[in-house]
C-alpha positions as CSV (number, residue, x, y, z in Angstrom):
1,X,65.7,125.9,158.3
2,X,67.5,128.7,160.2
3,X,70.6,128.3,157.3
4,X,67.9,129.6,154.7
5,X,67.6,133.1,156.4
6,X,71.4,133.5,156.1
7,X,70.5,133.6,152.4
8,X,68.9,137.0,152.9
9,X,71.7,139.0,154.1
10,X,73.7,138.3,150.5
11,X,70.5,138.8,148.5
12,X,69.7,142.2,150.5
13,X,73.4,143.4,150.4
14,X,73.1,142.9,146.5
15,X,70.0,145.1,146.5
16,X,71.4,147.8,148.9
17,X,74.6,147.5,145.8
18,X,72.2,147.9,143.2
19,X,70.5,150.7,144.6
20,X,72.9,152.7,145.7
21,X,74.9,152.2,141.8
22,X,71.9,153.6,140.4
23,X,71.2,156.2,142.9
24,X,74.4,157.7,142.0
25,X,73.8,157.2,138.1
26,X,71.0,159.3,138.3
27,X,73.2,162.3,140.7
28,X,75.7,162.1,138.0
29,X,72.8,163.2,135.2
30,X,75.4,164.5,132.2
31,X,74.2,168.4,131.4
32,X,74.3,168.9,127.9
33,X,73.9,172.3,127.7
34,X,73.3,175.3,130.1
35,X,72.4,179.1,129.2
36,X,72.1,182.1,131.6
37,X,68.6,182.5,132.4
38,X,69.0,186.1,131.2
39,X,69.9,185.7,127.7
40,X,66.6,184.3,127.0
41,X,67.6,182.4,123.8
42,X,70.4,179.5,122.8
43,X,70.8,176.9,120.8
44,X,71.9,173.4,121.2
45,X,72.9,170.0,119.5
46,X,71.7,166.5,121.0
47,X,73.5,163.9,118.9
48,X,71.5,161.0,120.2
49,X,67.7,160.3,119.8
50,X,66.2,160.4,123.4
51,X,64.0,161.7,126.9
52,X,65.5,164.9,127.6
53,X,64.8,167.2,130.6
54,X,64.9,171.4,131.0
55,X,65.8,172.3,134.3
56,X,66.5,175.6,135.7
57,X,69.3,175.8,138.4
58,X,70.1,178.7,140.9
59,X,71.5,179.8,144.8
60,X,69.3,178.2,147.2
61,X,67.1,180.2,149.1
62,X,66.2,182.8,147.1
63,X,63.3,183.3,145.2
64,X,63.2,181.6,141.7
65,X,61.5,182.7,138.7
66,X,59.4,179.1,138.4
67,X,58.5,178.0,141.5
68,X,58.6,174.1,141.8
69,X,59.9,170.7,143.0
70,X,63.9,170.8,143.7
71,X,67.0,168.6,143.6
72,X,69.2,170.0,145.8
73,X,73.3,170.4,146.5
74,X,74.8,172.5,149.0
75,X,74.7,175.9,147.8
76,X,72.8,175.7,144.3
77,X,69.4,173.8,143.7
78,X,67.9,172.7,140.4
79,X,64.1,172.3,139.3
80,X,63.3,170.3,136.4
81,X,60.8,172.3,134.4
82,X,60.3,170.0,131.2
83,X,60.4,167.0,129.5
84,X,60.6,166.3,125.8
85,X,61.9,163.6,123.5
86,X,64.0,164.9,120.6
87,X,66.1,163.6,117.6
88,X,69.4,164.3,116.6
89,X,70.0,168.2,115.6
90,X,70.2,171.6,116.6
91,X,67.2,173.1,118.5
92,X,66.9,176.5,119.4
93,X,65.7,177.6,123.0
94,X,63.8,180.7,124.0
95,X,62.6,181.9,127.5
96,X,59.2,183.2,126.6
97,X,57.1,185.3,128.9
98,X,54.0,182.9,128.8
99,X,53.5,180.3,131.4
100,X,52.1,177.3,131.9
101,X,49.1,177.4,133.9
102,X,50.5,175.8,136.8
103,X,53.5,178.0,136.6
104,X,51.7,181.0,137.0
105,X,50.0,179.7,139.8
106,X,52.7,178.9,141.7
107,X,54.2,182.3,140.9
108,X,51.5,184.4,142.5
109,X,51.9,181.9,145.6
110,X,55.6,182.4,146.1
111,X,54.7,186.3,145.3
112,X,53.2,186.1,149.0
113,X,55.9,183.7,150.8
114,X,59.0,185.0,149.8
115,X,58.9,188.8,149.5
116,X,61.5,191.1,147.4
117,X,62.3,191.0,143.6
118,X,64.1,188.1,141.6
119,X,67.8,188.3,140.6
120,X,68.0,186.2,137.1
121,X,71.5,186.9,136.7
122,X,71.7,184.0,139.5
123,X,69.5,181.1,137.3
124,X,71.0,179.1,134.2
125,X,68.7,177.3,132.1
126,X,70.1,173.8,131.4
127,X,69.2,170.3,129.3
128,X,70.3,167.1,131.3
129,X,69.3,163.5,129.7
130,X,66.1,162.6,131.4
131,X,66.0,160.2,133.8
132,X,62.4,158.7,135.1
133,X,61.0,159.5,138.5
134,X,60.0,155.8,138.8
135,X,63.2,154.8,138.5
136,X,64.7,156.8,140.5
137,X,62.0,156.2,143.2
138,X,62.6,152.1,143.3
139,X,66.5,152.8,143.6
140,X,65.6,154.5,146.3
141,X,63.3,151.8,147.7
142,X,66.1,149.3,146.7
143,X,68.5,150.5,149.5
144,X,66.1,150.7,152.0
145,X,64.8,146.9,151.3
146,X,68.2,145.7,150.7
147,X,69.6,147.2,154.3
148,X,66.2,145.9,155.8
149,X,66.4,142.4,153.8
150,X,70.5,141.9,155.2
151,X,69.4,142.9,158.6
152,X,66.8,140.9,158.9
153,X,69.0,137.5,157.6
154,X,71.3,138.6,160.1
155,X,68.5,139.3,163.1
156,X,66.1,136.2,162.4
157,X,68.3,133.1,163.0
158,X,69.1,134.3,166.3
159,X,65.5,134.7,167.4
160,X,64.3,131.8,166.3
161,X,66.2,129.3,168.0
């Protein structure tokens, strides 16, 4: 019976794999187009049918124009503002002074945090292909089940004898 737990350390070592293969798909997100945040209009091609996300990247810590949720790197973080699907073409994009509701919101709230004016010169506006937060959520959960899955194979024949 104890030779059946030894199964769980190739089974969890091939979700900790999975995991971590898809973890890094999702870092290596290929941008498809970026614009500086200042020039308030661009236009772009998407030559496949698809989820598409708008993000808006900039320096870390310093106060953005949209406050919300981050993925961050070392020196530069990026928000992901919207999602849309879209077909093949060329779409035009325009920074409009109008904001979502939530957007304003979180605007006057970061007005009273973070003090002092915001530089756009240091923001680009960019289009990434879209990747799902579920998705990314279970690859995360994948690692951490598939390290606790190998341990475990590893751990429980030796405490049960």
């Amino acid at each position: 019976m104890e030779q059946l737990f030894y199964l769980l350390i190739p089974l969890g070592l091939c979700l900790l794999y999975l995991g971590i293969k898809y973890t890094i798909r999702f870092g290596r997100a290929k941008m498809l187009y970026e614009m500086p945040y200042v020039n308030k209009e661009g236009t772009f091609t998407l030559e496949r049918a698809g989820m598409y996300g708008l993000w808006i990247s900039g320096k870390m810590f310093t106060k953005a124009p949209i406050m919300r949720t981050r993925v961050n790197g070392i020196t530069h973080s990026r928000m992901e503002l919207y999602t849309f699907d879209a077909v093949p073409g060329t779409y035009r994009l325009s920074i409009t002074e109008d904001p979502f509701v939530l957007d304003a919101v979180m605007k006057k709230v970061g007005d009273k945090v973070i003090k002092g004016a915001i530089d756009c010169n240091q923001f680009n506006i960019q289009i990434y292909t879209h990747t799902s937060f579920v998705l990314r959520f279970i690859s995360i959960w994948m690692i951490a089940l598939g390290l606790i899955i190998a341990v475990l194979g590893g751990v429980l024949p030796n405490t049960l004898v």
